[in-house]
C-alpha positions in Angstrom: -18.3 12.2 -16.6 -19.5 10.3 -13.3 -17.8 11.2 -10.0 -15.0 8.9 -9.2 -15.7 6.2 -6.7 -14.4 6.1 -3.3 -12.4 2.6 -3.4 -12.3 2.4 0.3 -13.8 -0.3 2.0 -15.7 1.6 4.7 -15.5 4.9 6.5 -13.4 3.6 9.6 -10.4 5.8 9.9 -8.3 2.9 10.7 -9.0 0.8 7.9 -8.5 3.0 5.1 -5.1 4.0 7.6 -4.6 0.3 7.5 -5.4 -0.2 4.1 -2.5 2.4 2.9 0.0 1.4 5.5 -0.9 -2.0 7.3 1.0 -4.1 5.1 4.5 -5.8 5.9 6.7 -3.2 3.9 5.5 -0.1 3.7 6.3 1.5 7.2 9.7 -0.3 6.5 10.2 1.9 3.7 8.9 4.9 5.6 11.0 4.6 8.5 13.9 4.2 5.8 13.4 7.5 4.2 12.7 9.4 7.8 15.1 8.0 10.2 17.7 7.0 8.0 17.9 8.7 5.5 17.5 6.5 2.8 16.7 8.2 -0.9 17.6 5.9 -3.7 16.6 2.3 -4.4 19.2 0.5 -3.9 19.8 2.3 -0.3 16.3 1.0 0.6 17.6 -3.0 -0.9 20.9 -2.5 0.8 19.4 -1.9 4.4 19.0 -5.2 5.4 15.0 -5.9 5.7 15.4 -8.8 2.7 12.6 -6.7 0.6 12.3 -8.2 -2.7 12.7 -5.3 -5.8 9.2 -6.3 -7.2 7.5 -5.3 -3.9 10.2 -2.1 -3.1 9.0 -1.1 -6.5 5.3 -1.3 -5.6 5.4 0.3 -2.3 7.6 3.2 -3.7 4.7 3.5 -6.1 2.0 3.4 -3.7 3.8 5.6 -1.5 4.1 8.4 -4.2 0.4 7.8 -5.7 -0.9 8.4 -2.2 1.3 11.7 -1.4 3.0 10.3 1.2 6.7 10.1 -0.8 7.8 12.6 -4.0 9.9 10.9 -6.7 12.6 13.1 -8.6 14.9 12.5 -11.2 18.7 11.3 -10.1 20.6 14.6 -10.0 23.4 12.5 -11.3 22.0 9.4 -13.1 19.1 10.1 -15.8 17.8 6.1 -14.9 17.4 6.7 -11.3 14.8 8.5 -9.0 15.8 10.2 -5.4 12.9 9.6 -3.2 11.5 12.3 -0.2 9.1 12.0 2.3 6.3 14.8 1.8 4.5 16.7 4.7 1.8 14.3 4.3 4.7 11.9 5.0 6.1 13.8 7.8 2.5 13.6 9.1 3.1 9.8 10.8 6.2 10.8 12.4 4.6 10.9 15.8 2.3 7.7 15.0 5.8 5.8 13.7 7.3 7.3 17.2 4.4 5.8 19.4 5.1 2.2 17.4 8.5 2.7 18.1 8.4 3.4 21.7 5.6 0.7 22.0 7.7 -2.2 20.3 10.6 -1.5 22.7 8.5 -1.5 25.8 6.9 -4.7 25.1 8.3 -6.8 22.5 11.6 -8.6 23.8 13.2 -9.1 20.4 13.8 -5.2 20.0 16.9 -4.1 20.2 16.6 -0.3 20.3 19.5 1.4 21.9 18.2 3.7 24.7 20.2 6.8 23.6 17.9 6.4 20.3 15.2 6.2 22.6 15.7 8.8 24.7 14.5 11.5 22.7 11.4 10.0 21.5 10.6 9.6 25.1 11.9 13.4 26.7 11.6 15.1 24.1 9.5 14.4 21.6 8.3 17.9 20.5 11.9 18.8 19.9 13.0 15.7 17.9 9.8 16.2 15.8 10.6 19.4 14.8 14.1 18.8 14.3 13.6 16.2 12.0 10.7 17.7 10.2 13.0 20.8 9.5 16.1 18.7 8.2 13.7 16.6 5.3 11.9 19.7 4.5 15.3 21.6 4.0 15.7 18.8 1.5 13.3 19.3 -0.5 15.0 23.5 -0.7 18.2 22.2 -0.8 17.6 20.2 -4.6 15.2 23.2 -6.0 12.2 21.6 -5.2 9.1 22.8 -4.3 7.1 20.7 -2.0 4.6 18.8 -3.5 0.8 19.4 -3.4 -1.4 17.0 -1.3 -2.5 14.2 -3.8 -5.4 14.8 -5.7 -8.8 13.2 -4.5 
């Protein structure tokens, strides 16, 4: 059997980045499931963005097919998944931070309060870890063992 090919485009770091994550929806979705806590569907429909279902569907799916997001079954509803971030995930915290703290410093329309902001900006080490700890706990707290990397 041939070797698979890589679909990238080229071997620039940020455009295969870019190519995973530079659409209009998916960092949406990723800040939804690390910063708010956001597991289930219709949490992600409910949050206010206006995503349409047909593309939360697809990014969900991306998302999982690239490692970034684990899919589980509903503890308490066979036809629904719970979704959680993965290390890989967890990985983009800091990036998400800088795009955070960026946006606030220099686009007017952002309305971030500073006490969220603080944090990010004194004490960034601190909330990384913190956070980090709390969504891998999840993954303990259901019986789950984190899942592997994605396969290549």
């Amino acid at each position: 059997m041939p070797p698979k090919k890589n679909p990238a485009r080229s071997g620039c770091p940020v455009a295969n980045a870019l190519d995973l994550l530079g659409d209009r929806w998916t960092l949406i979705v990723l800040r939804d499931l690390i910063f708010f806590g956001r597991r289930e569907f219709g949490q992600f429909l409910g949050a206010g963005e206006g995503i349409a279902t047909n593309i939360l569907t697809d990014r969900l799916e991306k998302l999982c097919r690239s490692g970034l997001v684990a899919r589980f079954d509903h503890p308490a509803d066979g036809k629904k998944y719970v979704y959680r971030v993965t290390e890989m995930g967890l990985d983009l915290v800091p990036t998400m931070i800088e795009l955070i703290l960026w946006s606030a410093s220099h686009l007017p329309a952002v309305k971030a309060p500073a006490e969220s902001l603080h944090p990010l900006k004194h004490d960034r080490e601190n909330f990384i870890r913190t956070l980090r700890a709390g969504l891998l706990a999840e993954f303990k707290a259901a019986g789950k063992p984190l899942p592997p990397p994605p396969c290549k």
